[in-house]
C-alpha positions, 0 to 999 in steps of 0.5 A: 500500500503506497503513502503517497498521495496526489492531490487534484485541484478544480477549475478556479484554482490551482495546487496553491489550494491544497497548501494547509492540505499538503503540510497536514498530510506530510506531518502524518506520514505521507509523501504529497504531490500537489502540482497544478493543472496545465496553463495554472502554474504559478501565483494565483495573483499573477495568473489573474493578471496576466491570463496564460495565452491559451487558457481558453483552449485547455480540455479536460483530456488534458488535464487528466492526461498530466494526472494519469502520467503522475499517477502512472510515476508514482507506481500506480497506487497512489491515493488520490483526492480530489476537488471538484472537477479535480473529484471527477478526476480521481474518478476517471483515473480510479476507473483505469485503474490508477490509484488505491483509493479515492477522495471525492470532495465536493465532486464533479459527477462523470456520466452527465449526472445532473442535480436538479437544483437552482444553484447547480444550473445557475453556475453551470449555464454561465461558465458552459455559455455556448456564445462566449466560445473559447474566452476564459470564464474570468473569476471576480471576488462577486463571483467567487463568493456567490459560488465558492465563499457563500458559507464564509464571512464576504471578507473571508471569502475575499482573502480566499479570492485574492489568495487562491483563484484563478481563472479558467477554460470553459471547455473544462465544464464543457467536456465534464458534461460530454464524452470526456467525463464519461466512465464505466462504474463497473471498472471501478474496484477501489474504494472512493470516499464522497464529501459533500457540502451542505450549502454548496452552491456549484455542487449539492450533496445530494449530487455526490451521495448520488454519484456515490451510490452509482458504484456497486459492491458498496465502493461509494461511501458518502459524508456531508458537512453543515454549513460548508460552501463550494470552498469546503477545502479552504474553508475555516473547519477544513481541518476536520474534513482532513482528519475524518479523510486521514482517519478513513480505512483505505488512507489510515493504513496506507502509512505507519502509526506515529509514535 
């Protein structure tokens, strides 16, 4: 059983997100990569004002690709987690039969899996819009508030867009909702933890307890914390989210007791 785990960042951010997470897990044991998705390379602050020539193209097959080479480098049996579309990930990459376990967070569902719910095609509808073409969704704080920091203090929510967003090729949304974000369940024969945020205004719970249910053989486990929003890994309390994962069979004995 391998110590490593990779974690996967959604679209809005990239691997500076998953620093607290990082720090945690490297002091429990494990060997952590945290690398960012193709064209989110660098300071989020400076991403924003100079967007990456291209940003606008990126597709989903290509971000999973930099994940199945490092999941491939890693030996193949890696845990991994995952945020938003970074869930979706770890579940495409699970199904090939990359990695140990999976971690699901506020999960991005494959199979064109919906919610029927105000918030979920809100935010979907204006990211996919067909007219804007290939132009980059451009995150502002209102924005990242709304859909990210709706469960934070506005202020807290603004820290958190100032220090982490980015933003992002519509096409990723896009092809979550299309061929590239389809899977087999049947493939899956790993266990796959789902987290869902109870005011998450992106992704309901109830999408991923759905998503979790979709896997037979009892493989999709599901848990959902109150008063979490979108930004449920960033969030004041994520330390609780990360002790619960820590504390998961399929993590927990992947590494030495501390003494």
């Amino acid at each position: 059983m391998s110590n490593t785990i990779i974690f996967i960042h959604g679209m809005f951010q990239n691997n500076v997100s998953w620093d607290p997470w990082v720090t945690y897990f490297t002091e429990k044991g494990y060997k952590c990569i945290a690398e960012s998705w193709p064209l989110h390379e660098g300071n989020p602050v400076d991403l924003r004002r100079n967007p990456p020539e291209g940003l606008g193209d990126l597709r989903l097959e290509e971000v999973v690709a930099k994940y199945e080479a490092i999941a491939q480098r890693e030996g193949g049996n890696a845990i991994l987690i995952g945020h938003s579309v970074g869930g979706l990930i770890v579940q495409l990459l699970i199904s090939k039969g990359l990695g140990s376990a999976g971690v699901c967070i506020s999960s991005v569902a494959p199979n064109r899996m919906l919610a029927f719910d105000w918030g979920f095609f809100k935010n979907s509808v204006a990211i996919t819009n067909p007219f804007k073409g290939d132009e980059p969704f451009y995150k502002t704080p209102e924005d990242f508030y709304n859909t990210f920091g709706n469960a934070m203090p506005r202020e807290a929510s603004d820290e958190a867009f100032e220090r982490t967003a980015t933003h992002d090729s519509r096409n990723i949304l896009r092809d979550c909702m299309l061929g590239p974000g389809d899977l087999d369940f049947d493939l899956t024969t790993k266990p796959l933890l789902f987290i869902g945020a109870e005011k998450d205004e992106i992704i309901p719970p109830g999408l991923n307890q759905r998503n979790a249910e979709a896997y037979t053989g009892n493989l999709g486990t599901f848990k959902e914390y109150p008063n979490r929003g979108h930004f449920i890994c960033g969030q004041p309390g994520w330390e609780e989210i990360a002790e619960y994962i820590a504390a998961w069979p399929p993590v927990a004995k992947s590494v030495e007791p501390q003494l």
